[in-house]
C-alpha positions as CSV (number, residue, x, y, z in Angstrom):
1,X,0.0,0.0,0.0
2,X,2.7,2.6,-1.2
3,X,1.0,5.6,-1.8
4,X,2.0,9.8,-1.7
5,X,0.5,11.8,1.2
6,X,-1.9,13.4,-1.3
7,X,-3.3,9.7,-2.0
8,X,-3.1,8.8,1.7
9,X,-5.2,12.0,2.6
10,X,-7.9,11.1,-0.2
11,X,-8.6,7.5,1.1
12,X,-9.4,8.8,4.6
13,X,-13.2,8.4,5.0
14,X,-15.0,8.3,8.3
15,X,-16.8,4.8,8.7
16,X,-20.5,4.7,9.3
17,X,-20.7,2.8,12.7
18,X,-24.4,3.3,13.8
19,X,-27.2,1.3,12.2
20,X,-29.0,4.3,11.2
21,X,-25.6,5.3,9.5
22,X,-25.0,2.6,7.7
23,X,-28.9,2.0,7.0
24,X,-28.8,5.4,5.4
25,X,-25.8,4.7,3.3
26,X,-27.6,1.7,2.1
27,X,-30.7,3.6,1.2
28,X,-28.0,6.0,-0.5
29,X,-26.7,3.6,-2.2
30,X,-30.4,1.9,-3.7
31,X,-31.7,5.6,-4.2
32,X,-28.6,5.9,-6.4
33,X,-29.1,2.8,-8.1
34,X,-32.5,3.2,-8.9
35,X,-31.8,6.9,-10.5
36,X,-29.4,4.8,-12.8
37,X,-31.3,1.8,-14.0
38,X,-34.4,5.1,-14.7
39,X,-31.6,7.0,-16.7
40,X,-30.7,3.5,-18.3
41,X,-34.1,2.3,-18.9
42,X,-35.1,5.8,-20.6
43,X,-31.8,5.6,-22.8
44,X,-32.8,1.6,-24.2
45,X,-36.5,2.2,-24.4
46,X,-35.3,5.1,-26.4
47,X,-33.3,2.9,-28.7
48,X,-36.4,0.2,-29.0
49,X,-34.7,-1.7,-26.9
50,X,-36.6,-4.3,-23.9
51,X,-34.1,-4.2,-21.2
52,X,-34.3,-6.9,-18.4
53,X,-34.1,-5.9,-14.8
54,X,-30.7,-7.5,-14.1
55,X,-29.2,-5.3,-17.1
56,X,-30.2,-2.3,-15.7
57,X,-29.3,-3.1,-12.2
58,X,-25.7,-4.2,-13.8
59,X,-24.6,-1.4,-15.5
60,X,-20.9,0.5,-15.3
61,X,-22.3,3.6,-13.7
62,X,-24.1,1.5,-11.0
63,X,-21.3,-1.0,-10.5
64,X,-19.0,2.0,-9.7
65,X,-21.7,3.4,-6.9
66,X,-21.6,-0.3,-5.5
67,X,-18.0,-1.0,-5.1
68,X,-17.7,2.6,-3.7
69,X,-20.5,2.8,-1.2
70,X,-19.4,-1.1,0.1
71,X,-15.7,0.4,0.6
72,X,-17.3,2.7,2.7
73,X,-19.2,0.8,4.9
74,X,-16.6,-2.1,4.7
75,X,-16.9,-4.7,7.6
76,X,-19.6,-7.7,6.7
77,X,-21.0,-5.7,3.3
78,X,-17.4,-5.4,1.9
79,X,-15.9,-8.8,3.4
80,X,-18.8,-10.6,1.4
81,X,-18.2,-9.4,-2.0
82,X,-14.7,-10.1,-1.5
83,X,-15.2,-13.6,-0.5
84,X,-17.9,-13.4,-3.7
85,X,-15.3,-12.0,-6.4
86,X,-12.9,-14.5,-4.8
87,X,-15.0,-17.8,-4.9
88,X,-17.7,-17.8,-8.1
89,X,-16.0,-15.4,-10.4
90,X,-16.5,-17.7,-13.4
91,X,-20.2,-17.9,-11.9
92,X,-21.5,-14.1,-11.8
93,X,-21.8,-11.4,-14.7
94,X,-19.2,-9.3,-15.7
95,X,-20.6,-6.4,-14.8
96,X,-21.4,-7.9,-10.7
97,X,-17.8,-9.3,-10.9
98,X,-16.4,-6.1,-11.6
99,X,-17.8,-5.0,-8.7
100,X,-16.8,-7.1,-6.6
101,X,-13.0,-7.1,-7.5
102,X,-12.9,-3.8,-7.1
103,X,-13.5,-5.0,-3.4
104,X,-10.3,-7.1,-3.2
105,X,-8.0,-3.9,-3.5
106,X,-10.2,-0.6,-2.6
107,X,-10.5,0.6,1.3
108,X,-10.8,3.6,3.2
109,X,-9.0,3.9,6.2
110,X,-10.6,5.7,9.1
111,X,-9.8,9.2,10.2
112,X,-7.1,9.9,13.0
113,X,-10.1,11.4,15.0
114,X,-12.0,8.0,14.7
115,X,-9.1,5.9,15.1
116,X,-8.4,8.0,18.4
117,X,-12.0,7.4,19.7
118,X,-11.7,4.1,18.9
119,X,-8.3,3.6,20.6
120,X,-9.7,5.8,23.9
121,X,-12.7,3.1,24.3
122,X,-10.6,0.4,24.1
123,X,-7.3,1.3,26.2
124,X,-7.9,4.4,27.8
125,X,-7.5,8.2,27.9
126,X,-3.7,8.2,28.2
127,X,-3.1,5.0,25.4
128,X,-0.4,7.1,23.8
129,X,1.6,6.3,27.2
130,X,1.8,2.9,26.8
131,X,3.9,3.2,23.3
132,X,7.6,4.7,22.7
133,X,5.9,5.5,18.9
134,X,2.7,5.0,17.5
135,X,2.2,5.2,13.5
136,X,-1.1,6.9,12.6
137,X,-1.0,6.3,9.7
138,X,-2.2,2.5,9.0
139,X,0.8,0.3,6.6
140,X,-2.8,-1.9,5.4
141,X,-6.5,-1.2,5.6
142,X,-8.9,-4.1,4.7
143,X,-12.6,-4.9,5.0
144,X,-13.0,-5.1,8.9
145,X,-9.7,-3.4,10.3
146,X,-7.0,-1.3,9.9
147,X,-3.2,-2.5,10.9
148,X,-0.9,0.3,12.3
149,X,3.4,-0.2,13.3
150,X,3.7,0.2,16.8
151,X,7.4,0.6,19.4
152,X,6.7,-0.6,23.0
153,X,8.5,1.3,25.3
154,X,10.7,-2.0,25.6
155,X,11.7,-1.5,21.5
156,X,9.6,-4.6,20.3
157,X,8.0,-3.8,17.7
158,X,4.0,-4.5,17.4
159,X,1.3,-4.9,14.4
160,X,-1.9,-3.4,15.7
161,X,-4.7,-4.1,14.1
162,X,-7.9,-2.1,14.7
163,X,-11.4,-2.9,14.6
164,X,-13.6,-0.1,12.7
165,X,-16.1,1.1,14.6
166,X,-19.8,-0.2,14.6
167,X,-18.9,-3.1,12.3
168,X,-20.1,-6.3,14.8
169,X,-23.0,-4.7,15.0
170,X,-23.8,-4.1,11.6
171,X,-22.9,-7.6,10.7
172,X,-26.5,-9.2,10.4
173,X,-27.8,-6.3,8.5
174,X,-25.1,-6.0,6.0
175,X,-25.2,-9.9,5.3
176,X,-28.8,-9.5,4.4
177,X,-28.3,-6.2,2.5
178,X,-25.5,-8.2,0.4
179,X,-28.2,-11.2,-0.2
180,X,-30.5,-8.5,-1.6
181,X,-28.1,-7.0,-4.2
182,X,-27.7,-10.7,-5.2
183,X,-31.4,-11.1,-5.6
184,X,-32.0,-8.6,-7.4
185,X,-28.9,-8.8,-9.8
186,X,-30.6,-12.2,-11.4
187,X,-27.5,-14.1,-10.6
188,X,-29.5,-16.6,-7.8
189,X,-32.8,-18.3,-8.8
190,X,-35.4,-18.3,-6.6
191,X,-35.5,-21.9,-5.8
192,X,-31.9,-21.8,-3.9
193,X,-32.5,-20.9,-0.3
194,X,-29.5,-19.2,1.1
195,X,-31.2,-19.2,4.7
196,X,-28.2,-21.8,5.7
197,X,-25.4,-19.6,4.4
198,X,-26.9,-17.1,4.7
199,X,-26.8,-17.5,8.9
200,X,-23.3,-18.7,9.1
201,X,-21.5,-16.4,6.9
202,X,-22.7,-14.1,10.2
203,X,-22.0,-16.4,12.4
204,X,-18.7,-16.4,11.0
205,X,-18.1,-12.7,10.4
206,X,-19.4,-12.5,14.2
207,X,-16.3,-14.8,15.2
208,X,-14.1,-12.9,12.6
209,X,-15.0,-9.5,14.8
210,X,-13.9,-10.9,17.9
211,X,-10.1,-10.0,18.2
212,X,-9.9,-12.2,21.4
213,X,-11.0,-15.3,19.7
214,X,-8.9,-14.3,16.9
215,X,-5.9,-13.8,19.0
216,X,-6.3,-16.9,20.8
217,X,-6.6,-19.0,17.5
218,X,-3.6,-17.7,16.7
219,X,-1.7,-18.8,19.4
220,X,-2.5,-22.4,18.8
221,X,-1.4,-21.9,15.3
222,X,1.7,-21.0,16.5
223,X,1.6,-23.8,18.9
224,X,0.9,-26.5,16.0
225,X,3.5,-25.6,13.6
226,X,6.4,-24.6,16.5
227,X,9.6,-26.0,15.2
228,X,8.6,-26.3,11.3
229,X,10.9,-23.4,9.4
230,X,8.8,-23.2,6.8
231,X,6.2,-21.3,8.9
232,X,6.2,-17.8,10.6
233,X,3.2,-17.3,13.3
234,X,3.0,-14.0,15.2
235,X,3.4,-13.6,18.8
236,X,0.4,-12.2,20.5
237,X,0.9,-9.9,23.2
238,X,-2.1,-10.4,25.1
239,X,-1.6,-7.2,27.4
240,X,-3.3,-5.0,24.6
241,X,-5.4,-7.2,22.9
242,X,-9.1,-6.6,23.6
243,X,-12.6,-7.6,21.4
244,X,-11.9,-4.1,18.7
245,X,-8.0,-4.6,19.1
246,X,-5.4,-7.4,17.9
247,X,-2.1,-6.4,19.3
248,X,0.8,-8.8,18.0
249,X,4.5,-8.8,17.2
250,X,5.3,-7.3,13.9
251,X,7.0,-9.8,11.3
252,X,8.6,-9.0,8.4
253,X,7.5,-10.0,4.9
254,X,6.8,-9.3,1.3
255,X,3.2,-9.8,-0.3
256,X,2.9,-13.3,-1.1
257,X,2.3,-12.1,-5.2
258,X,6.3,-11.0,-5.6
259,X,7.0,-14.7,-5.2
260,X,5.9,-15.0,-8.9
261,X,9.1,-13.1,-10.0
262,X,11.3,-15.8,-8.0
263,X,12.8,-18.6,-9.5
264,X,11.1,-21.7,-9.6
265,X,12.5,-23.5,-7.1
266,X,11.6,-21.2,-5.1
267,X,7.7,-20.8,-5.5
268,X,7.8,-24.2,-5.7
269,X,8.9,-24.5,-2.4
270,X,6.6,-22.1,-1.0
271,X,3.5,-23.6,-2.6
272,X,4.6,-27.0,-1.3
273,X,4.5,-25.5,1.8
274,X,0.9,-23.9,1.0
275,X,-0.5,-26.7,-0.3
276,X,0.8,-28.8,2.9
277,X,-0.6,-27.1,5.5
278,X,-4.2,-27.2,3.8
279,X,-3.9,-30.8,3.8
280,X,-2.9,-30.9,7.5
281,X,-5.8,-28.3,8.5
282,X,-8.1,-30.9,6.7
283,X,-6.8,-33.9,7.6
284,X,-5.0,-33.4,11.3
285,X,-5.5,-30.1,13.0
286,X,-9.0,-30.7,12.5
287,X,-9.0,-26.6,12.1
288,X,-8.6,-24.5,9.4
289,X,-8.8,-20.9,8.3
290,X,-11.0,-21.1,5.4
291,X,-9.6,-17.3,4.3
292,X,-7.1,-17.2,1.4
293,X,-7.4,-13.6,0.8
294,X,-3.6,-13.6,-0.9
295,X,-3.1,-10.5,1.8
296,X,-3.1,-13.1,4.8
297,X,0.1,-14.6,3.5
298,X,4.1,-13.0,3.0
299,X,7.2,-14.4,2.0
300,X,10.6,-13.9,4.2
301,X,12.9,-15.1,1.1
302,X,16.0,-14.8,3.2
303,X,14.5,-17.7,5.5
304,X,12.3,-19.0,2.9
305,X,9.5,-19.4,5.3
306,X,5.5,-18.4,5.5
307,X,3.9,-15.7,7.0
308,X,1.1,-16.8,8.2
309,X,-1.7,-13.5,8.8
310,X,-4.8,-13.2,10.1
311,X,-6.8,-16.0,11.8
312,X,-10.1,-14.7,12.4
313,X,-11.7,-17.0,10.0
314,X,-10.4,-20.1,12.1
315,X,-13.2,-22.7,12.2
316,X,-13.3,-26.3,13.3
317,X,-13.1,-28.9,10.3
318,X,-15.9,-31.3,10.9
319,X,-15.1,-35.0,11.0
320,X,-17.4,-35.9,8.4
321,X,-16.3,-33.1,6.3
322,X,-12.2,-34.7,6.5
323,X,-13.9,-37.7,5.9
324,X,-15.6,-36.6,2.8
325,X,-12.8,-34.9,1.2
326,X,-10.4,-38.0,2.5
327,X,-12.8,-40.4,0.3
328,X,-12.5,-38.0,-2.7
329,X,-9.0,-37.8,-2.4
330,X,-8.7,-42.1,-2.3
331,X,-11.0,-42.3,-5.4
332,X,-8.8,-40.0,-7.3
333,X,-5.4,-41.5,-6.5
334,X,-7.1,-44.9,-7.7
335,X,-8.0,-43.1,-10.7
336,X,-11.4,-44.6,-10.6
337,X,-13.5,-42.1,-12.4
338,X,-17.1,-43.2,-11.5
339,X,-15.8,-43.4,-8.0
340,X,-14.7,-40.1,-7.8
341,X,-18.2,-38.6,-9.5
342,X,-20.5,-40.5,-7.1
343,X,-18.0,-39.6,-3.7
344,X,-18.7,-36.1,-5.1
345,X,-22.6,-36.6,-5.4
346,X,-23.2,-38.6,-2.2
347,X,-20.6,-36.0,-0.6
348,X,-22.6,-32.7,-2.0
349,X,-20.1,-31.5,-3.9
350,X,-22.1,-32.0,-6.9
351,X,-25.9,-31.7,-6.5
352,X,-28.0,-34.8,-7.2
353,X,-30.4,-33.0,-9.9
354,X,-27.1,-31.6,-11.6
355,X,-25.8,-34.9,-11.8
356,X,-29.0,-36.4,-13.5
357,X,-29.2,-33.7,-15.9
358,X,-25.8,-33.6,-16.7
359,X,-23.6,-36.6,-16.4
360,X,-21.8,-36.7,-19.6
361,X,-20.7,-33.2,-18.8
362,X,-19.6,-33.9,-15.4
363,X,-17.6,-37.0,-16.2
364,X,-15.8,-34.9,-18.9
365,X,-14.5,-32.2,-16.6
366,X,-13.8,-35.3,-13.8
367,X,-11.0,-36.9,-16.9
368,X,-10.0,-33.1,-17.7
369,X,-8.9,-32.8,-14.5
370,X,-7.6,-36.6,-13.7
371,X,-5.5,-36.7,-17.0
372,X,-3.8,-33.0,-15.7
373,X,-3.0,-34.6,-12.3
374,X,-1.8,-37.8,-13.7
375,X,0.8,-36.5,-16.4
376,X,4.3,-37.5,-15.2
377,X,6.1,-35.1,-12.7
378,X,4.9,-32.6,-10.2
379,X,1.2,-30.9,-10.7
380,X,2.4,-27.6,-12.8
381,X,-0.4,-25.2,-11.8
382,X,0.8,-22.7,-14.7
383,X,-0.1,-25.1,-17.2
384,X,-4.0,-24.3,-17.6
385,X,-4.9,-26.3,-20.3
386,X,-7.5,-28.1,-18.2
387,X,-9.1,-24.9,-17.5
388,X,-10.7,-23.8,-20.7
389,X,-12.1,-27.7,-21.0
390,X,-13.8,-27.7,-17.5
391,X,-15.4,-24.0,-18.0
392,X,-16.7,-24.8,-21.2
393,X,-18.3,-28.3,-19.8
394,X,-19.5,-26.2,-17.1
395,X,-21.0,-23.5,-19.2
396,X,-24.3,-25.3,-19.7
397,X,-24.7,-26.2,-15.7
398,X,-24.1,-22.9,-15.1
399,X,-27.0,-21.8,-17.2
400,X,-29.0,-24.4,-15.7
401,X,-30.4,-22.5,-12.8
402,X,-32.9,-25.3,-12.2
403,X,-30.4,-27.5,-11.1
404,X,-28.3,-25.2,-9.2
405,X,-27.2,-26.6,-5.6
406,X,-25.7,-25.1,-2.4
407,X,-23.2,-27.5,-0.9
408,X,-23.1,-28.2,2.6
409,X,-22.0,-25.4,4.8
410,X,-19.0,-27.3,6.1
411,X,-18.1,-28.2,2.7
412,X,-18.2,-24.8,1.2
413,X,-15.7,-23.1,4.0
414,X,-13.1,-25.8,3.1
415,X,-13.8,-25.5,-0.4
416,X,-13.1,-22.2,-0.4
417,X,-9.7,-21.9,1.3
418,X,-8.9,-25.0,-1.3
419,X,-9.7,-23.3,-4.4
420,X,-8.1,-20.1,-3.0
421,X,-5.0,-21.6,-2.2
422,X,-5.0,-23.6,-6.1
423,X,-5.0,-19.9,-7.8
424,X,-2.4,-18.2,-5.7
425,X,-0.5,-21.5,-7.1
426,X,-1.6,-20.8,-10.6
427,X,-0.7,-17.3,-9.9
428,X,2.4,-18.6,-9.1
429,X,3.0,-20.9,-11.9
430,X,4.4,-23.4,-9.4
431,X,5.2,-27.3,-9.4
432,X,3.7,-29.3,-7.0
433,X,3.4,-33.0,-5.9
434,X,-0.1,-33.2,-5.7
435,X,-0.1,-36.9,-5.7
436,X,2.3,-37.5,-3.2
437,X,1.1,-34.8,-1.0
438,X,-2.2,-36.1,-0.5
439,X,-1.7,-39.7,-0.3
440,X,0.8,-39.1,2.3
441,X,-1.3,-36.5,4.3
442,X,-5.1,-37.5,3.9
443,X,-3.6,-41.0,5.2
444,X,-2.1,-39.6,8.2
């Protein structure tokens, strides 16, 4: 986040923290919708044109109001279409992905003044006391906090990451006011009933907000992978850690992303060590952090270890979710095709009325993706070739809205952080032994 002061001064932008704030930005934000899709409407009924509802909702003018009224609310709102852009790209229009990459990189931070309330509520009138220096300025701002440098008086150095205000509070409301935009985009058909989801993405942003639990899970991150160089946990320093405040030591590291400009033995090594510790959250930590926002990770290439970042998304791995993706695994290391299609059906990785309605389809994309796993040598994620073969299988079940299926909860929170972790490896173009990998680790 290098920026000139000029920039830095422009991204400051008080968050909303009440409900009637942030309901009020919301209204904005529909009032200001709605005066587009009119203007829209007028301009293709002008041209003879019958517009749908879902292309005047969609358009660039509107897309732009989106993405800049959910970086200013940020917390559950912004968090949402992140984890959206992140996990159905491929799935969503253009125009409602565009909005929701803009997410990924695009965050106010909070005013000094607000940061100073904030800090005053949570430490105390005199806080400035308890540090030798205190950066104002924040070195990242994301969708529920903002991280500032810290000196203790002792010389350690700390990453502080604060809580904006209002935003655990706002959580239930925003998730709904996310579902809504969804709705009314045309992307979900009415037959899917994101009730489920729906009340455990907040039960999960509700954890997320909760710097104790967060600090705590880290902790026992640290505790797990103590002695294994490849890994870099911070220390949390308890003593300033509260609900709105994550106080830890500061660790050194570059974004994850300049790893593609390494050699390859190099990213190799590092998404080894990625792909590794997936496999050991699934299969024996029985806890993962479903989050692979590339931001939670940096690279010491001195050390050539892991920076592991933020673990308020830390939730327990099910038994019968391990067990799932265990049999899955088995089925594919057999290379027994049919296997591995009905594991995925009786598992709920592929819906049952999908399946019926298109099983040639499925069985094609199943070989795509066995034949790029079986070719001799490590798994090279940079070769794609698979890729355009699985989308354009998929391109028909997509359409298919009848058949569309919500996997089981569980199941989607693991998928997630799997199929986050396998495009920071494409991103990489890195080499990995897939095979070998998971026999050894879902056997462990």
């Amino acid at each position: 986040m290098q920026q000139d002061d000029d920039d830095k001064r422009s991204r400051h932008r008080a968050v909303p923290s009440g409900r009637i704030a942030r309901l009020g930005a919301f209204g904005r934000l529909a009032g200001g919708v709605a005066g587009g899709m009119l203007a829209e409407g007028a301009r293709r009924l002008a041209a003879g044109e019958r517009p749908k509802m879902g292309d005047l909702v969609l358009t660039p003018a509107n897309a732009a109001r989106v993405a800049d009224r959910l970086s200013h609310l940020r917390g559950a709102a912004m968090k949402l279409g992140q984890m959206i852009s992140m996990d159905a790209g491929d799935v969503l229009p253009p125009e409602l992905s565009a909005i929701l990459a803009r997410l990924r990189n695009q965050a106010y931070r909070m005013p000094p003044a607000q940061l100073d309330r904030v800090l005053r509520q949570e430490w105390g009138a005199d806080w400035r006391r308890r540090f030798r220096h205190f950066e104002a300025s924040p070195m990242a701002a994301a969708s529920i906090g903002q991280v500032h440098r810290a000196t203790l008086p002792d010389g350690r150095l700390l990453a502080i990451k604060v809580q904006y205000p209002g935003i655990a509070e706002s959580i239930d409301s925003d998730v709904d006011n996310v579902a809504t935009l969804l709705r009314v985009s045309g992307v979900l058909p009415p037959t899917i009933d994101l009730k489920p989801l729906l009340a455990e993405a907040k039960r999960q942003l509700a954890e997320e907000a909760d710097y104790v639990r967060e600090g705590e899970q880290m902790r026992a991150y640290g505790a797990r992978l103590d002695g294994d160089a490849r890994y870099v946990v911070p220390v949390l320093e308890a003593a300033l850690t509260t609900p709105k405040v994550l106080a830890m030591s500061y660790v050194e590291g570059r974004p994850i992303e300049t790893l593609a400009d390494a050699g390859q033995d190099e990213r190799d090594r590092a998404t080894t060590a990625l792909v590794s510790l997936v496999l050991r959250e699934l299969f024996e930590f029985g806890v993962m952090q479903t989050d692979p926002n590339f931001a939670n990770y940096r690279w010491q290439p001195e050390r050539g270890a892991l920076v592991l970042l933020d673990f308020g998304a830390t939730r327990a791995v099910p038994a019968a979710t391990s067990d799932a993706y265990r049999r899955l695994i088995a089925a594919g290391l057999s290379r027994d095709l049919d296997a591995v299609r009905d594991v995925a059906i009786e598992t709920g990785f592929v819906g049952a009325a999908a399946a019926d309605a298109h099983r040639p389809a499925i069985d094609r994309m199943i070989a795509a993706i066995d034949t790029a796993l079986n070719r001799p040598g490590p798994f090279d994620f940079g070769d794609r070739a698979f890729v355009p073969v699985v989308r354009e299988e998929a391109r028909a079940m997509i359409a298919d809205k009848a058949t569309w299926h919500v996997p089981d909860v569980e199941t989607l929170f693991v998928q997630r952080k799997v199929s986050g972790t396998a495009l920071l490896a494409a991103r990489l173009k890195a080499r990995v032994d897939i095979r070998g990998l998971a026999a050894a680790l879902s056997h462990a």
